[in-house]
N, C-alpha and C positions, 0 to 999 in steps of 0.2 A: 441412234446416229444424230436425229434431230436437237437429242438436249446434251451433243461432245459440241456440236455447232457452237450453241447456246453460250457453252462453257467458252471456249477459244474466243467467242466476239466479246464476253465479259471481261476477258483478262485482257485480251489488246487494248480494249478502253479502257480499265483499270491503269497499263504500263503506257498508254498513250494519252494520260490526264494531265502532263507535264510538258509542254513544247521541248525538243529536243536538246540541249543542251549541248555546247560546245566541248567536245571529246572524240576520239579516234573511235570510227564507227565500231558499234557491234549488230549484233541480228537483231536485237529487239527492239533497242532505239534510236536510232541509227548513228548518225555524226559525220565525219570527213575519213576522207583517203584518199591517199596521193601518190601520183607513177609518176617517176624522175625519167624525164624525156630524154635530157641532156646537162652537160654541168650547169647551164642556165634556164632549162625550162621545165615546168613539172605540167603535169595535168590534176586537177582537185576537181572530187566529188564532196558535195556534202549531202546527205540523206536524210531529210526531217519526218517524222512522223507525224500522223493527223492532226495534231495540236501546233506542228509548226507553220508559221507563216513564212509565203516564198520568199518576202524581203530576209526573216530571217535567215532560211536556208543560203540566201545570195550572200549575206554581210557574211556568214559564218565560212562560203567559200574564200572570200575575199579577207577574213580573218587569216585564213591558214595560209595563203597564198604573201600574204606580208610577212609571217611570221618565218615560212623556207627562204622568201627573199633575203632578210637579214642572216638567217642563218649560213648561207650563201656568200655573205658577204658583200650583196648589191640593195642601196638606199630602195631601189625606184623599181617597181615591176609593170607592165603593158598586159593587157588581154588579147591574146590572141584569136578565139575564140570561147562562144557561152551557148550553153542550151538551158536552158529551164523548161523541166516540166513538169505534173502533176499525176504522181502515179494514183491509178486508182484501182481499189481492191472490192469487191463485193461479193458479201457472203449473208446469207438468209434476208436477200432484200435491203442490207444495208451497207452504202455504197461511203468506202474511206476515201481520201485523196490525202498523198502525202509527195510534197514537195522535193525535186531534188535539181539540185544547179551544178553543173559541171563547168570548170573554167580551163581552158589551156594559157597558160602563162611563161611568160619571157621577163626575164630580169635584167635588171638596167643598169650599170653605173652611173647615168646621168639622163635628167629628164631630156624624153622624146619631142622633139617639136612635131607640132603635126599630128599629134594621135593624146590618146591620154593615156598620164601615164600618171600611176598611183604611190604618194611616198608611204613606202611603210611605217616608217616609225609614227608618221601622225595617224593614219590608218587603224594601227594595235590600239593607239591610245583613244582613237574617235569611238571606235567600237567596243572596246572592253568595258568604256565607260556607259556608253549605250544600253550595253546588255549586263555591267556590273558583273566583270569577269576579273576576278583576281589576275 
């Protein structure tokens, strides 16, 4: 039993030697997914594994959350609400932490006075470039 341990924490660092990368989550490394609230609001998770950092898990929620906005057909989206936190895993004494940002989001036709409100299209292009996303 002690060396199936062994094996399963070698291979998670093995599949977790890469920060997560911008993609529709799967189980192993994680990425984003997102519940349509309403015709203008979604909820996004994005899911990093131990190599990611929480800014990145936040810009990658905030990636996806511009990119349903235009799809949508609204320039401008607001945060409704945000949780960030730091899941932690621990097996044979050694303890993971992998980051995950959930965003509840409202789309705009036109910027918010009073609250901030985020353009997408500069957004995709602040961030793609950041993280050098096709």
């Amino acid at each position: 039993m002690h060396s199936r341990s062994i094996c399963l924490v070698v291979a998670s660092l093995i599949l977790s030697a890469c920060a997560t990368a911008y993609q529709p989550k799967d189980t192993l490394t994680g990425g984003f997914t997102e519940t349509q609230l309403s015709p203008d609001a979604y909820r996004i998770v994005f899911h990093g594994n131990s190599s990611t950092s929480k800014e990145r898990a936040q810009d990658f929620a905030l990636l996806r959350a511009a990119e349903l906005s235009l799809a949508a057909g609204y320039p401008f989206f607001t945060i409704q609400d945000s949780d960030n936190v730091i899941n932690r895993s621990t097996s044979d004494g050694l303890t993971i932490g992998m980051p995950r940002t959930e965003i509840l989001v409202q789309f705009q036709s036109s910027k918010q006075i009073g609250s901030v409100t985020y353009d997408s299209t500069f957004l995709i292009k602040s961030l793609k470039t950041k993280y050098e996303i096709k």
